[in-house]
C-alpha positions as CSV (number, residue, x, y, z in Angstrom):
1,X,108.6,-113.6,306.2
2,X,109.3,-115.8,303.1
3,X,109.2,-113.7,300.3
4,X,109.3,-115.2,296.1
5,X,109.3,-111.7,294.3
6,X,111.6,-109.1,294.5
7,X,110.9,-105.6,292.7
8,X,113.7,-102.8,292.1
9,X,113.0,-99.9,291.3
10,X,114.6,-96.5,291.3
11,X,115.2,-93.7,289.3
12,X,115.9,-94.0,285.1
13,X,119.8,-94.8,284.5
14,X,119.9,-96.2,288.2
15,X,120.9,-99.5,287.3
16,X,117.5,-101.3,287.7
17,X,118.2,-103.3,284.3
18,X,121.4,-104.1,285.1
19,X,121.2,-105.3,288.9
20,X,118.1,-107.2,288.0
21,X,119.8,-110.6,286.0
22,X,122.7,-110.1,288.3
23,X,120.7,-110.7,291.3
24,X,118.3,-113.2,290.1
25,X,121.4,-115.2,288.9
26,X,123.1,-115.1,292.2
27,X,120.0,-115.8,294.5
28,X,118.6,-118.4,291.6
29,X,116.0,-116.5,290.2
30,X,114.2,-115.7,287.3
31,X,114.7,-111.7,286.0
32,X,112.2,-109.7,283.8
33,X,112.9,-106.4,282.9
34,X,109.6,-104.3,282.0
35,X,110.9,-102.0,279.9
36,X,112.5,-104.9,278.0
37,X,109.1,-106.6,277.7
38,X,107.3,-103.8,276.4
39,X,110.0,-102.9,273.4
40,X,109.7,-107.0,272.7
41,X,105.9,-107.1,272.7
42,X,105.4,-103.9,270.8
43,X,108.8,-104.1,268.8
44,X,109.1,-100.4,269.7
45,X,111.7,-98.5,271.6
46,X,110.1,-96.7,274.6
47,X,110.8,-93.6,273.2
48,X,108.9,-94.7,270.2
49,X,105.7,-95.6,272.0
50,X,106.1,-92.1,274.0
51,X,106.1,-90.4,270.6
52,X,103.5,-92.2,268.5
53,X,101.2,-93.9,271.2
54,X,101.5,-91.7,274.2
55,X,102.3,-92.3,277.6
56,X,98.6,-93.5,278.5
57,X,99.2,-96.9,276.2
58,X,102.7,-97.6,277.8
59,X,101.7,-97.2,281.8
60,X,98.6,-99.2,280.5
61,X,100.7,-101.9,278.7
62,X,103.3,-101.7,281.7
63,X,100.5,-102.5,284.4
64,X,99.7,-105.3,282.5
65,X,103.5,-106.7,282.3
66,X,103.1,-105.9,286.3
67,X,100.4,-108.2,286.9
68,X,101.8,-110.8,285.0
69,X,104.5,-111.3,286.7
70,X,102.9,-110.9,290.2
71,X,101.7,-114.2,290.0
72,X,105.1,-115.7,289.3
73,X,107.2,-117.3,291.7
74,X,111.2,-117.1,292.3
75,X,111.2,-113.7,290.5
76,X,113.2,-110.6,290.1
77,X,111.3,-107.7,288.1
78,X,112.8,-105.1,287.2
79,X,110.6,-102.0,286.9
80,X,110.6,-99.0,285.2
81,X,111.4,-95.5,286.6
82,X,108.1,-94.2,287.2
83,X,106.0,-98.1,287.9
84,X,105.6,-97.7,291.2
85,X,103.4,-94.0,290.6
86,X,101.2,-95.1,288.0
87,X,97.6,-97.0,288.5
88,X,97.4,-99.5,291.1
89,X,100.8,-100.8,290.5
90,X,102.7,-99.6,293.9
91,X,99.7,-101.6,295.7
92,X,100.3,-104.9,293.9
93,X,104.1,-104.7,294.3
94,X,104.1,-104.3,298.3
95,X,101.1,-107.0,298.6
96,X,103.1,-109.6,296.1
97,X,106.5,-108.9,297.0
98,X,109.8,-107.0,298.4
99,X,110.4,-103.5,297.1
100,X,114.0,-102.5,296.5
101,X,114.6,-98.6,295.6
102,X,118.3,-97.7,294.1
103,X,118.7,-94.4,295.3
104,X,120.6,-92.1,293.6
105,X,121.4,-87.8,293.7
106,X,119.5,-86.0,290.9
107,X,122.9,-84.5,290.3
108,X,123.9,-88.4,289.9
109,X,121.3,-89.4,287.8
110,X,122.0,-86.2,285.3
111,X,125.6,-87.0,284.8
112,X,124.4,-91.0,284.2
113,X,122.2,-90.2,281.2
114,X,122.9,-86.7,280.1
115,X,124.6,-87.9,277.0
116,X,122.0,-91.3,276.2
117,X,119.7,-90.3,273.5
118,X,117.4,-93.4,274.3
119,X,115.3,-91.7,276.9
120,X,112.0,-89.8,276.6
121,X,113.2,-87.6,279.7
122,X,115.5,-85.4,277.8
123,X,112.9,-84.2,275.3
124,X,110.2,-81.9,275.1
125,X,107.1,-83.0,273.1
126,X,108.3,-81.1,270.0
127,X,111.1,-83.3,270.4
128,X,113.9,-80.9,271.4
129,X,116.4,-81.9,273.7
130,X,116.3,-80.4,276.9
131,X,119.4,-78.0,278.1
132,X,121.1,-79.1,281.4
133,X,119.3,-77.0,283.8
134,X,116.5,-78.0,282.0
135,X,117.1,-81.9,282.4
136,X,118.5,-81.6,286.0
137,X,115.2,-79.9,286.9
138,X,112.9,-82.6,285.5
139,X,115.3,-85.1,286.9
140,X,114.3,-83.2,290.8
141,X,110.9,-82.7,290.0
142,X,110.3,-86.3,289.1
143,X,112.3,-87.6,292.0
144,X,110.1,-85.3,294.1
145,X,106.6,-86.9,292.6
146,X,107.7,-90.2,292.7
147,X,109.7,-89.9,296.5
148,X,106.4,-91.0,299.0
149,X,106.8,-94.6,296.6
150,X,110.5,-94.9,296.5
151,X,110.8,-94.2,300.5
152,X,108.3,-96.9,301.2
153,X,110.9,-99.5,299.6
154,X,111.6,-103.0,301.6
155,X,115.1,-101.8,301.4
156,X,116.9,-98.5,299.7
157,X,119.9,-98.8,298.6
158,X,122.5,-95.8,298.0
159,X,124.0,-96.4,294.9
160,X,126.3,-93.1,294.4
161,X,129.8,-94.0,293.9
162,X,129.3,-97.8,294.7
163,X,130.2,-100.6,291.9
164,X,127.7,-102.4,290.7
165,X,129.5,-105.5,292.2
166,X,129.6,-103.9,295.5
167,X,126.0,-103.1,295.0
168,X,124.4,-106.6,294.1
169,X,126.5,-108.2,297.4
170,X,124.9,-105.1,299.4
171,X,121.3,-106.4,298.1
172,X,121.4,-109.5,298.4
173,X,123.1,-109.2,302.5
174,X,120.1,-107.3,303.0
175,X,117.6,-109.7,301.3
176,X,118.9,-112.7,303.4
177,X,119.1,-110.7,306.7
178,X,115.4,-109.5,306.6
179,X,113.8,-112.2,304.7
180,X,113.6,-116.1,304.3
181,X,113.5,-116.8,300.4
182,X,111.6,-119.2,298.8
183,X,113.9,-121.6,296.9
């Protein structure tokens, strides 16, 4: 199967941003980050538009991003957390391209962004942070929503206690055994 789009997705603080331009570059590609996009276009930080515009205007704005860049060739988007559970977006990522889902241990995941302050996840709505029970239970809760889109990935990938080197050379083995590129 010749494939020209390649999505990763995962959990927030599982590398998605980072592995994205690192594989493009190696395979050729171009990368897009959503999240990126939608602090460009808006000149807002996501946190930002959670606080002031709600979570409603940035799935809306990130479907849109989506779509865009389902109609590009030679492309490696890299999507945020939750995507792949909003609207029709987990629909146009397996019929335009090859889902890749960086799995990671909630436990994993806490110890990764329990001190970043960019991250809607670790407040309330009053905006209090959450304590650490309180965080590490989201962090399961939101793994266990979003799980029936993750496990439906192309290819997962564990990424606990593997380099992000390590990492991008285990994708993109995988990419070239189970599909033909378009290049």
């Amino acid at each position: 199967m010749k494939i020209s789009r390649i999505y990763i997705t995962g959990f927030m603080g599982s590398g998605k941003s980072t592995l994205g331009p690192i594989v493009a570059n190696t395979i050729g590609w171009n990368s897009y980050d959503i999240d990126s996009e939608i602090e460009k276009r808006t000149g807002m930080k996501v946190t930002e538009i959670f606080k002031s515009k709600g979570e409603k205007f940035f799935r809306e704005l990130e479907s849109s991003i989506l779509d865009e860049h389902s109609k590009e060739l030679e492309v490696v988007v890299s999507l945020g957390g939750g995507t792949i559970a909003y609207n029709n977006n987990f629909d146009i990522i397996k019929k335009t391209g090859v889902l890749v889902y960086l799995k990671s241990s909630p436990e994993k995941i806490f110890l990764r962004l329990k001190h970043k302050t960019d991250r809607p996840l670790f407040q309330t709505i009053d905006n209090l942070v959450l304590s650490d029970e309180e965080a590490l239970q989201k962090i399961k809760r939101l793994l266990s929503e979003r799980e029936k889109y993750y496990r439906n990935a192309d290819i997962i990938i564990d990424i606990d206690g593997i380099s992000v080197g390590r990492t991008v050379d285990r994708l993109v083995r995988e990419l070239k055994k189970k599909f033909q590129m378009v290049n």
